[in-house]
Structures are given as C-alpha cells and as structure tokens.
TORKOL-4160 file (C-alpha; in steps of 0.2 Angstrom, whole numbers, padded with zeros to 4 digits, m for minus):
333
<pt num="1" X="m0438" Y="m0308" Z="0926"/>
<pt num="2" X="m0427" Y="m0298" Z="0914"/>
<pt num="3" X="m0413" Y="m0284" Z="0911"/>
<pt num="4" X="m0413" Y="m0272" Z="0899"/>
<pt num="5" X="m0398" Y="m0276" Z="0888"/>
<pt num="6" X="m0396" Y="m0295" Z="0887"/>
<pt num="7" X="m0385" Y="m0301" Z="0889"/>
<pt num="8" X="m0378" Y="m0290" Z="0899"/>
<pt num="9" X="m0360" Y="m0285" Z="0898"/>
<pt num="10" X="m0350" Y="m0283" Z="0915"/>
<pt num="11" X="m0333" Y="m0277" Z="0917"/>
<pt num="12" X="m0324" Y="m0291" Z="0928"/>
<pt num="13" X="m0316" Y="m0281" Z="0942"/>
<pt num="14" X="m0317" Y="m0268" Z="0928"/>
<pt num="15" X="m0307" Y="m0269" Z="0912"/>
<pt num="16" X="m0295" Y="m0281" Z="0918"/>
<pt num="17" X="m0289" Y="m0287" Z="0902"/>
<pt num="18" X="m0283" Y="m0270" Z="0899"/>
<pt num="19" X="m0277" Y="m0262" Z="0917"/>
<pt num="20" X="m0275" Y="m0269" Z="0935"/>
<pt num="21" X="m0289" Y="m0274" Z="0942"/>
<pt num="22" X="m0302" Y="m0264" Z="0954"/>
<pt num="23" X="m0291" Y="m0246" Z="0948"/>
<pt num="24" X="m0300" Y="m0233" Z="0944"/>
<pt num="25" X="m0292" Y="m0235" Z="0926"/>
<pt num="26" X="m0299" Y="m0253" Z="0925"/>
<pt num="27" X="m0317" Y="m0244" Z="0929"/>
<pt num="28" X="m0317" Y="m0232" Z="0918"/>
<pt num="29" X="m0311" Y="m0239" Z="0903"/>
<pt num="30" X="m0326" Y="m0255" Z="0905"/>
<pt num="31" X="m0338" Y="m0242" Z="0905"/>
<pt num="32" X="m0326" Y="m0232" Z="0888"/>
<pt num="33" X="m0327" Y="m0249" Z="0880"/>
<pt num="34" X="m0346" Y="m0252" Z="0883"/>
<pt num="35" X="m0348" Y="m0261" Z="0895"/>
<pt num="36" X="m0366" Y="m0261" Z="0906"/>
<pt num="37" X="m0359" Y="m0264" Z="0923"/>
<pt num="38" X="m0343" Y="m0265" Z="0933"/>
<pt num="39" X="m0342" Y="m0279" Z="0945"/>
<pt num="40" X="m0330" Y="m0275" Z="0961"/>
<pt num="41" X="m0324" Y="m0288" Z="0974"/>
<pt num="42" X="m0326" Y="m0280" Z="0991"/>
<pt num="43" X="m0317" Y="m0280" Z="1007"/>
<pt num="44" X="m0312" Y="m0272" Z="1023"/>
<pt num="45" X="m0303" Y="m0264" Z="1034"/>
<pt num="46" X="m0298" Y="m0265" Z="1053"/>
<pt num="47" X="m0310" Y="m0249" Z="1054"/>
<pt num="48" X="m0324" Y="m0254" Z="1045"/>
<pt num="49" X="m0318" Y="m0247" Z="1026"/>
<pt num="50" X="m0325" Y="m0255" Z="1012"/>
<pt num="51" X="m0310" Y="m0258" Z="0999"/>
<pt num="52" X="m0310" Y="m0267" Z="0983"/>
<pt num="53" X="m0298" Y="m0280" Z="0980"/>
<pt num="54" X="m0302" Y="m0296" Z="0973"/>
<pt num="55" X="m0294" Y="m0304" Z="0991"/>
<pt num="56" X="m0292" Y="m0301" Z="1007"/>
<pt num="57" X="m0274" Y="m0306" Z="1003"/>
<pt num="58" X="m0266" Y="m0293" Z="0995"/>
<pt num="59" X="m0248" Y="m0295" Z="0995"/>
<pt num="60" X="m0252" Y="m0301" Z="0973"/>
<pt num="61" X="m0259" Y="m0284" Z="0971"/>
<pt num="62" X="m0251" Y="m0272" Z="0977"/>
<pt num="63" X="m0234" Y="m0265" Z="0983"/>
<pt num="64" X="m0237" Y="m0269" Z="1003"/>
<pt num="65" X="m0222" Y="m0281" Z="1002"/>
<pt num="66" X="m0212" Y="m0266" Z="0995"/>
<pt num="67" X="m0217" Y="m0256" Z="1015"/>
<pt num="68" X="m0204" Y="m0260" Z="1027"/>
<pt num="69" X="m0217" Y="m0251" Z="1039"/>
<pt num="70" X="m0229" Y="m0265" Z="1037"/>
<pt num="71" X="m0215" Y="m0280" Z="1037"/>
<pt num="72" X="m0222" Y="m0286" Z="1054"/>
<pt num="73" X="m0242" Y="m0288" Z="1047"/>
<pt num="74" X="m0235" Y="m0303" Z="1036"/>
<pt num="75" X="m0245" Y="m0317" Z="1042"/>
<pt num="76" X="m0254" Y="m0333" Z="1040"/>
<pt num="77" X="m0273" Y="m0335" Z="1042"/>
<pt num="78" X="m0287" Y="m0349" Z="1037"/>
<pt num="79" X="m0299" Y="m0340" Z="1027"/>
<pt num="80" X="m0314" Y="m0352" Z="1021"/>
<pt num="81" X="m0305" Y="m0367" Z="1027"/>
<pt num="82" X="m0289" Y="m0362" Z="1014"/>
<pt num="83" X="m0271" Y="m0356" Z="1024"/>
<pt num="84" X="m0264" Y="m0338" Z="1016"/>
<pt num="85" X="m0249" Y="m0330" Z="1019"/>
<pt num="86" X="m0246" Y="m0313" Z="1016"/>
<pt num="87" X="m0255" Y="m0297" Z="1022"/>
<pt num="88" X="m0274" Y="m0295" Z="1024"/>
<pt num="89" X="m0284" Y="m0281" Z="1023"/>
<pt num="90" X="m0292" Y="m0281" Z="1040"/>
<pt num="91" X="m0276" Y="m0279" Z="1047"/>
<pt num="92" X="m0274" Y="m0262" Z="1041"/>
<pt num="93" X="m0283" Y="m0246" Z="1045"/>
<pt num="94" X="m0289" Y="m0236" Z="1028"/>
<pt num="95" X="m0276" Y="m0223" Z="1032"/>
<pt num="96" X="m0263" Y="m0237" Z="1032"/>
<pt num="97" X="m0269" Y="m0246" Z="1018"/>
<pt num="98" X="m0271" Y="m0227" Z="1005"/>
<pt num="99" X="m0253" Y="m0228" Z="1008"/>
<pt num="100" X="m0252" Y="m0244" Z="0994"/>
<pt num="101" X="m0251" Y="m0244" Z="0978"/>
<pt num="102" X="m0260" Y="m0258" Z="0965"/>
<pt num="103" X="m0251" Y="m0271" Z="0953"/>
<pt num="104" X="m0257" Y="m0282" Z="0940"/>
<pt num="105" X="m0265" Y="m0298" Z="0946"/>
<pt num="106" X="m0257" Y="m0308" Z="0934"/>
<pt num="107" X="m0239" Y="m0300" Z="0928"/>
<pt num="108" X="m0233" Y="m0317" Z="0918"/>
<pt num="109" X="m0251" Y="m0317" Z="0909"/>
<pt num="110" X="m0252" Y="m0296" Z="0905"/>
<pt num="111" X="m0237" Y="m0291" Z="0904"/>
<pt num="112" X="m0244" Y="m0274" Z="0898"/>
<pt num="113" X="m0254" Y="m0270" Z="0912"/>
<pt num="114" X="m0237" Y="m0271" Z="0922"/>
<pt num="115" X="m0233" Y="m0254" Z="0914"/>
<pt num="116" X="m0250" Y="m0248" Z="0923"/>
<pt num="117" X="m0241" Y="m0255" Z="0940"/>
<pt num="118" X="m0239" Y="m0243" Z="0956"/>
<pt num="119" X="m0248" Y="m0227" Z="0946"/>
<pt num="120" X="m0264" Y="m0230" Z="0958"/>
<pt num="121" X="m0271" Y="m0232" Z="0975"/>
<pt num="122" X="m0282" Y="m0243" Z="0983"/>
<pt num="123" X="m0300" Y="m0238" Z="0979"/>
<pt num="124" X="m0314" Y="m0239" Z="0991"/>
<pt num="125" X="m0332" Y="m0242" Z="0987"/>
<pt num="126" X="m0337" Y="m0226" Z="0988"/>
<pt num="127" X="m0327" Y="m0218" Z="0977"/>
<pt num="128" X="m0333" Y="m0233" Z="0963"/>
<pt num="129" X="m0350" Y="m0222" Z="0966"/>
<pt num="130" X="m0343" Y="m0207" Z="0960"/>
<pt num="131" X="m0335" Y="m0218" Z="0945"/>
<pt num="132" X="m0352" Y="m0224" Z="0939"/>
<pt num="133" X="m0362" Y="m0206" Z="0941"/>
<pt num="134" X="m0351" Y="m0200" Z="0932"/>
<pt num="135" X="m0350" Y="m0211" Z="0917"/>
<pt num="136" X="m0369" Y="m0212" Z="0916"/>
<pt num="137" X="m0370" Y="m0195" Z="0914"/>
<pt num="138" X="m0357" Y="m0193" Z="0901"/>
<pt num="139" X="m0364" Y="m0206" Z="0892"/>
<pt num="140" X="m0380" Y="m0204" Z="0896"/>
<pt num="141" X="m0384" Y="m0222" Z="0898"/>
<pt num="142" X="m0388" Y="m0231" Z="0916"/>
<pt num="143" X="m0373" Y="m0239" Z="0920"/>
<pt num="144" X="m0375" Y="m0253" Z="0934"/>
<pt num="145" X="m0364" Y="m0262" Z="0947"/>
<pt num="146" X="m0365" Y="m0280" Z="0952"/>
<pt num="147" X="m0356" Y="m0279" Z="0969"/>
<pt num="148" X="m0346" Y="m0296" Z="0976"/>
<pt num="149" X="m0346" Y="m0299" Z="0995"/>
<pt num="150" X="m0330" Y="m0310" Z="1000"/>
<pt num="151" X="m0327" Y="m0318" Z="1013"/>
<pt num="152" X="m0344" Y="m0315" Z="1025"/>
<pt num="153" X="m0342" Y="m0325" Z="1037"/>
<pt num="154" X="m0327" Y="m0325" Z="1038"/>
<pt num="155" X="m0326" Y="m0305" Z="1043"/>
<pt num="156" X="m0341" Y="m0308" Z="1051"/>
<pt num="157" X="m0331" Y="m0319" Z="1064"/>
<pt num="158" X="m0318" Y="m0306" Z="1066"/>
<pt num="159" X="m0330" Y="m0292" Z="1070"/>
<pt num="160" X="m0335" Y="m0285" Z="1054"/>
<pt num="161" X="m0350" Y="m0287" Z="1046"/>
<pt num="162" X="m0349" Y="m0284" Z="1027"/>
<pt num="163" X="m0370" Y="m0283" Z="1027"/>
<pt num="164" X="m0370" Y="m0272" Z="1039"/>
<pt num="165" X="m0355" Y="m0259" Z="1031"/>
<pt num="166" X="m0362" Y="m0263" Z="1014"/>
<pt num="167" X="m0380" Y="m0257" Z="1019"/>
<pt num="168" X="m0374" Y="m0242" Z="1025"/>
<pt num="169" X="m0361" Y="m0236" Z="1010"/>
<pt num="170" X="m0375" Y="m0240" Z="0999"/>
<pt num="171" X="m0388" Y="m0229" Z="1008"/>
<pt num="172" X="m0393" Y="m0216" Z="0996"/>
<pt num="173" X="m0385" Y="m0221" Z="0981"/>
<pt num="174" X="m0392" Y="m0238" Z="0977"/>
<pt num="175" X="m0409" Y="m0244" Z="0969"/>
<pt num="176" X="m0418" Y="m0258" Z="0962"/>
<pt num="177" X="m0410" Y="m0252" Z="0944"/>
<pt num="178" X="m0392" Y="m0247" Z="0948"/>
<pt num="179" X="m0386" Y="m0262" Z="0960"/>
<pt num="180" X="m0383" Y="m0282" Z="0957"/>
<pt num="181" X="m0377" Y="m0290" Z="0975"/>
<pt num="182" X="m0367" Y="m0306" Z="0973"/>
<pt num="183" X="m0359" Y="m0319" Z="0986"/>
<pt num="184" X="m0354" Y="m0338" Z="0984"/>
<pt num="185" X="m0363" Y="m0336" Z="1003"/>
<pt num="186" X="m0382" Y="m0334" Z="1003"/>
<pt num="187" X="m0385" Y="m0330" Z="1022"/>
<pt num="188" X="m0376" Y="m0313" Z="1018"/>
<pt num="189" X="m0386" Y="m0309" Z="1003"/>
<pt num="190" X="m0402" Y="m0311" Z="1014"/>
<pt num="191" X="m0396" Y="m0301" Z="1027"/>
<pt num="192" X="m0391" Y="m0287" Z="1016"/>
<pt num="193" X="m0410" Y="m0288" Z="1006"/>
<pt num="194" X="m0416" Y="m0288" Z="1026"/>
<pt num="195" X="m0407" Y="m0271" Z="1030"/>
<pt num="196" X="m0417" Y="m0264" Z="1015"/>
<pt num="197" X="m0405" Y="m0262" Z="1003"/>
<pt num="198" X="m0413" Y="m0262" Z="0984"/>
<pt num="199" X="m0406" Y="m0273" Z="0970"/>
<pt num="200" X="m0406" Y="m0292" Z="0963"/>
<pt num="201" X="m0397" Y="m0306" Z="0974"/>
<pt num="202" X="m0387" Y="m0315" Z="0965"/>
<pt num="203" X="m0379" Y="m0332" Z="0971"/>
<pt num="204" X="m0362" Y="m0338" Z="0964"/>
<pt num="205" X="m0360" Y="m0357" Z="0962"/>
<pt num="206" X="m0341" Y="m0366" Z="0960"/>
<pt num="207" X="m0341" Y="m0383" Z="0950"/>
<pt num="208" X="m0336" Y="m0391" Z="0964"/>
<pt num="209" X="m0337" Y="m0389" Z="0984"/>
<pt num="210" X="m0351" Y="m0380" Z="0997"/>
<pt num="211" X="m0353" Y="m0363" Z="1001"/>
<pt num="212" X="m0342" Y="m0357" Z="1017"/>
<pt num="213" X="m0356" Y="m0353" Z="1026"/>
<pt num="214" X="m0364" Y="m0371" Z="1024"/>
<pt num="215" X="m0349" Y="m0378" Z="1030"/>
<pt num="216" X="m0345" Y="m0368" Z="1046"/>
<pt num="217" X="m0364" Y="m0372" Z="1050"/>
<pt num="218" X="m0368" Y="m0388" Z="1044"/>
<pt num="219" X="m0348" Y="m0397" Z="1041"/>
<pt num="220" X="m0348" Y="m0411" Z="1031"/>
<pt num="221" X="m0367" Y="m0410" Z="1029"/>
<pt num="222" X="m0367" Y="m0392" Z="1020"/>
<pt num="223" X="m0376" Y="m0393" Z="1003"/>
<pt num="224" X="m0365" Y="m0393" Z="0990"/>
<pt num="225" X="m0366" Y="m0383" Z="0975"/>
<pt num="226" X="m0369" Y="m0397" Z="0964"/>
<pt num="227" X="m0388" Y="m0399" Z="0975"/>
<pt num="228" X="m0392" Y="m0382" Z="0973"/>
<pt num="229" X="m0392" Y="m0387" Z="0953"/>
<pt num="230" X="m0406" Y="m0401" Z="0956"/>
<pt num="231" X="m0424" Y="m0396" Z="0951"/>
<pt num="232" X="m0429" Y="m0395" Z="0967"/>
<pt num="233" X="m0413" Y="m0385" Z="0971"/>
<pt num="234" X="m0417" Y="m0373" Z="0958"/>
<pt num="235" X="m0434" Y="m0371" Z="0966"/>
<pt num="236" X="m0429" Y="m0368" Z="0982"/>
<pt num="237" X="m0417" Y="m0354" Z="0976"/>
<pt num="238" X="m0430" Y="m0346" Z="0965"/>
<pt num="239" X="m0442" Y="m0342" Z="0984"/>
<pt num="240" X="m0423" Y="m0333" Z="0991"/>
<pt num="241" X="m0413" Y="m0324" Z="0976"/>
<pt num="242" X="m0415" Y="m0318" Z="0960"/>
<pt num="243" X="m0404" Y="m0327" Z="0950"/>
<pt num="244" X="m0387" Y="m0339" Z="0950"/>
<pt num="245" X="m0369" Y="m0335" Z="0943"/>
<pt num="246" X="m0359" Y="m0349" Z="0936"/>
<pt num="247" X="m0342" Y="m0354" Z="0930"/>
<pt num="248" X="m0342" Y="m0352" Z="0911"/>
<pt num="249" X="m0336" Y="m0370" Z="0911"/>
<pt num="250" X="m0352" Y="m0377" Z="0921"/>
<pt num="251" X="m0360" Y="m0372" Z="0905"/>
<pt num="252" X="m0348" Y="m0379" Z="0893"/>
<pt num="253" X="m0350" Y="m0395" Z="0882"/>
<pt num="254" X="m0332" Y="m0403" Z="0878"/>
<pt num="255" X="m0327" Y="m0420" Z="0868"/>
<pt num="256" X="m0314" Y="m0430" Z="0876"/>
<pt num="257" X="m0298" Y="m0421" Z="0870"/>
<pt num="258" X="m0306" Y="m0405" Z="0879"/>
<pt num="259" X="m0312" Y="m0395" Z="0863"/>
<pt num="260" X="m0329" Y="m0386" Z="0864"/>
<pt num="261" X="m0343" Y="m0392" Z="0856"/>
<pt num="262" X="m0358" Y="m0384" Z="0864"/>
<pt num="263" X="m0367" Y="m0379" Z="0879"/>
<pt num="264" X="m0380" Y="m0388" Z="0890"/>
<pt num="265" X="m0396" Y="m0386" Z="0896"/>
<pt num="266" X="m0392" Y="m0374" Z="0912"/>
<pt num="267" X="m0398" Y="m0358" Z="0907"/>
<pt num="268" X="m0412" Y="m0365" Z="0903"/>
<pt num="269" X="m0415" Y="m0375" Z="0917"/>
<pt num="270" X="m0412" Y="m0359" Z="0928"/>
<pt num="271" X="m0425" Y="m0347" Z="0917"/>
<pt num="272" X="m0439" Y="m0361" Z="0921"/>
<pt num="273" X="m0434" Y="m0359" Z="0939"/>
<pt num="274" X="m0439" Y="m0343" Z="0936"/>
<pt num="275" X="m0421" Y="m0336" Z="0940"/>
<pt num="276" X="m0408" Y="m0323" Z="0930"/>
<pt num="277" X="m0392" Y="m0336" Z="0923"/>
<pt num="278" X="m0376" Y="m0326" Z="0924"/>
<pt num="279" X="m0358" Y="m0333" Z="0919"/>
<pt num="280" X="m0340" Y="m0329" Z="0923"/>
<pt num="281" X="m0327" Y="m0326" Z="0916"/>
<pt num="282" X="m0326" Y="m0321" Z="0898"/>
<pt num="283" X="m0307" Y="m0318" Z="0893"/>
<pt num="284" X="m0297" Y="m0318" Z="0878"/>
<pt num="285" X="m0282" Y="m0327" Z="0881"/>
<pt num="286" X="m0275" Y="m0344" Z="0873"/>
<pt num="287" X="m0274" Y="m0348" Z="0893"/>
<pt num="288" X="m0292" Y="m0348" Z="0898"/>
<pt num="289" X="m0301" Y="m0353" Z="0882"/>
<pt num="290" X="m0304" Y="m0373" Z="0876"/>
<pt num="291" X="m0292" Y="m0383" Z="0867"/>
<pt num="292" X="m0299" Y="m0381" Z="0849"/>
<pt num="293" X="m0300" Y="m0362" Z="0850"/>
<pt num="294" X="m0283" Y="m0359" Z="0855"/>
<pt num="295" X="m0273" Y="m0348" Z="0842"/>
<pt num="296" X="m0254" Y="m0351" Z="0848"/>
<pt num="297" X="m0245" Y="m0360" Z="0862"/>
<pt num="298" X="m0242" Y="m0343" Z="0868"/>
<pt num="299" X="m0254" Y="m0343" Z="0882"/>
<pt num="300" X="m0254" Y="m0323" Z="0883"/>
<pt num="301" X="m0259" Y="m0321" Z="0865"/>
<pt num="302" X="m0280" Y="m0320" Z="0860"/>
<pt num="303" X="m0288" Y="m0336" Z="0852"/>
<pt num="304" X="m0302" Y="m0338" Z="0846"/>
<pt num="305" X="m0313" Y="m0328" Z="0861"/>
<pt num="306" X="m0325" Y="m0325" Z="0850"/>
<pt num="307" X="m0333" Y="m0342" Z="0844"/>
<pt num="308" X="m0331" Y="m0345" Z="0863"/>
<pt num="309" X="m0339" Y="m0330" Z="0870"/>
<pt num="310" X="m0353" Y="m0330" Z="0855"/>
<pt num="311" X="m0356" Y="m0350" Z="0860"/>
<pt num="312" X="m0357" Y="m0345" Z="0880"/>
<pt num="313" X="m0371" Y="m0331" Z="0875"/>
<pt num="314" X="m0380" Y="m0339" Z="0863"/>
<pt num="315" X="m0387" Y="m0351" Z="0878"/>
<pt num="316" X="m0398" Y="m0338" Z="0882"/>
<pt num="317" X="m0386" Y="m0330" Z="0897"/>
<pt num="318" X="m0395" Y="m0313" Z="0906"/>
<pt num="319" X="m0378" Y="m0308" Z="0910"/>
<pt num="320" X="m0357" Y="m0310" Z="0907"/>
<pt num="321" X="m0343" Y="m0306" Z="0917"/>
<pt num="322" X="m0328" Y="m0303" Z="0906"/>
<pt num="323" X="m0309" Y="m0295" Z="0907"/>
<pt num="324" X="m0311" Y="m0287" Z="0890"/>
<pt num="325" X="m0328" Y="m0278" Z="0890"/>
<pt num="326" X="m0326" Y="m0270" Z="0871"/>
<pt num="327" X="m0325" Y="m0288" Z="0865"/>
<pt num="328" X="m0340" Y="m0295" Z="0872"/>
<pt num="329" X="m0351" Y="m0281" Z="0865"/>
<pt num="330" X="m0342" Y="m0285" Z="0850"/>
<pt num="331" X="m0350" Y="m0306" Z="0853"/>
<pt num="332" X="m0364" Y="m0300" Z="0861"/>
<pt num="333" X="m0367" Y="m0286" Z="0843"/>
C-alpha cells in the first residue's frame, strides 16, 4: 500500500502557519506553497451543513461573541466526556452561521495571521471542492483532501449523522485517488466506507486515552489507544482501515532533559502491519518543537523545524500534517 508522493505533504487545516485556519486563504496558499493535500476538520450545523472549523466550539475562531444577535446561544455542553462553553455550531442554521467571520486560532502565537482576522467567512465543505478543482487544474497536479470527522457520536446523539451528510456532500466528487477520511472514532469511518464513499480510512490515535466511541459503548473497558499499538492491535486494524495517524511525539525519541535524539520503531511496526503511518503536526515554532532545537526563548520565533521535521520523515512516514506546507517540501526535498 503506497501514495504517490511520499511522504506526503498535507496542509494542516490549510496553511495555518501563514493565515487562519479552514479560510479559503489558508487553502489556497497550502496548495501555492506545495503542498499535496489540505486536511479540513468538519462539522455541522442545526440543518445538516457541513462547516469547517477545527471545533464545534467556535467562540476562539471567529467573531460570534462579537453578534449581540447570538448572545443567548452562549452555553455549556459535554462533548466527549470534556465541558465547553461557548457557542457550537449545531446551534446555528448555515444562514446564521455565513453571518461570522474567522479569527486566528492562536492570536498570542501568530500574531500575523491576526491582521488576516474578520476578512473571511465560514467555509463549508463544498466550497473546499471547488478549492481543490481548481488548484489541480492550475497546477495541473492531483491535489488531494484528507477530510477529519469530529465529534461523531457525539452529533450522532443530537440527530446528525456526519456519515450520512458526509456521504452525500461527497457524492460525485470523491474517488479512491482524490479523498483520505480521518476520525479518532472508527465506527464512523466504517459507516462512511459502508455508504460507498471511495478513499483510504484513516484512524487517528492520541498518546493517551480511548476513542469516544469506545467509551460511550464500552466505559471503562474501551480499548485504549495504547492496545490498538500492540501487535495484535496493529493486526486487527490492518482487516478494518488503511492506515493510523499519530501525534508526531508518539514517534519521537527524547533523553531525559527533553531533547530529541531519534525516532522509534512505529512506522515500521505499522508498514509490517500492512498499514499507511501518518503524523501530525509538523510546525515551526520554538513553542512546539523539542528542547534542543529551540532557537530563542521567544516561543513565536522558528527553531530548528527543519532537523525535526527531516528526523520525523526520515522514519519512513507515508504522510505529514503540518502548519507550514512550503517548509516541509523544503524537509521532505
């Protein structure tokens, strides 16, 4: 099992090192600064809209709070066993929810993208379509997506099933080249391959904890992600996906005063499987790379991401997600 650029290079929520995330900017300018494929977090709305937002929750991403019309949507929920404030997309219809605007994620972090804040509006999956059509034109290259489900069972338990929504925006456009489907949740990845829809299944695995749909079935008897890492873990998952996603530090090798010495055996371990290794998430900044290959105390500034992201790729990975496409075509060259 293969791809044909390896390994290949996914714009995290677009380029959202260089623009807020899940704007049609951010798209863009991944597939301008090289990048393969655009991953977009995707959500709902109260009637049955796909939008991408990296949550839910959105009150961190864009202007809502700023809408004295939507004061009263301000609430509290439990999605997978965590409490949220703030306002939620399946509280709004699509009509309600064009009215916003997007904001950078991480305004202490990019201070730059902050200039980008408020220029866009919410995008929906299908305009993301478009997006990609027409950049693989232009570029004439096939460009792909690798599309995250959040929160399944959650909006599963509220009326809205993202399998079923998914299957039917993707109906026409999708193929077994174009489209990567990911979810820390199997049971929606097989339900979405069971409605027909072409592509790889991808699972995504945290360091720690069990999948939410585990839990609500199983409680404290879910398997964990840590089992689903076992030989015979590994062997199971290769009979129901095509490949794992991990945390880039699940692969990482440190000494004890946290600097980075090497990578382990996963990839490897995963390939024997007979399985596709991906990794997220590649990024620049002081803040998110190991001790030993941080430039400045400034935790805004870039480090050393290039010794990290040539280390992460060297361990054989088919795939990386990362905020700054045009530097991990840059490792990955």
């Amino acid at each position: 099992m293969s791809i044909t650029t390896s390994p290949l290079v996914i714009g995290h929520r677009g380029a959202s090192g260089y623009r807020p995330e899940h704007t049609r900017a951010a798209y863009e300018l991944a597939f301008t600064l090289g990048a393969d494929a655009v991953e977009p977090d995707i959500v709902a709305t109260r009637d049955g809209v796909l939008v991408l937002r990296h949550e839910n929750e959105i009150s961190g991403t864009t202007n809502v709070a700023d809408h004295p019309e939507f004061a009263d949507r301000h609430t509290s929920k439990i999605i997978d066993g965590t409490v949220l404030t703030g306002w939620f997309t399946e509280d709004f219809t699509w009509a309600e929810l064009s009215t916003l605007r997007a904001r950078e994620r991480l305004p202490g972090l990019r201070t730059s993208n902050v200039a980008f804040n408020d220029r866009e509006p919410i995008l929906r999956l299908s305009e993301l379509w478009e997006i990609v059509d027409q950049h693989s034109a232009t570029q004439r290259r096939p460009l792909q997506v690798v599309a995250e489900i959040k929160h399944a069972s959650y909006f599963e338990s509220i009326g809205l099933p993202l399998d079923e929504l998914f299957a039917r925006e993707v109906s026409g456009w999708a193929t077994a080249d174009n489209l990567i489907i990911e979810a820390f949740e199997q049971s929606v990845l097989h339900r979405i391959r069971d409605r027909g829809v072409p592509g790889k299944l991808l699972f995504l695995l945290e360091a720690s904890g069990a999948p939410a749909d585990l839990v609500a079935r199983f409680g404290a008897y879910a398997r964990n992600y840590a089992e689903h890492l076992t030989p015979e873990g590994l062997a199971q998952l290769a009979g129901e996906v095509d490949g794992i996603s991990v945390d880039k530090r699940m692969l990482m090798v440190k000494d004890l005063a946290g600097n980075l010495t090497g990578t382990n055996d996963l990839v490897a371990r995963v390939h024997a499987a007979g399985l596709l290794a991906f990794c997220w998430t590649l990024r620049a900044e002081n803040r998110f790379l190991p001790k030993n290959l941080r430039r400045s105390k400034q935790p805004e500034q870039f480090g050393d991401w290039l010794a990290e992201f040539r280390m992460i790729m060297d361990s054989g990975l088919d795939g990386v997600f990362t905020d700054q496409p045009d530097l991990a075509v840059t490792a990955r060259g």
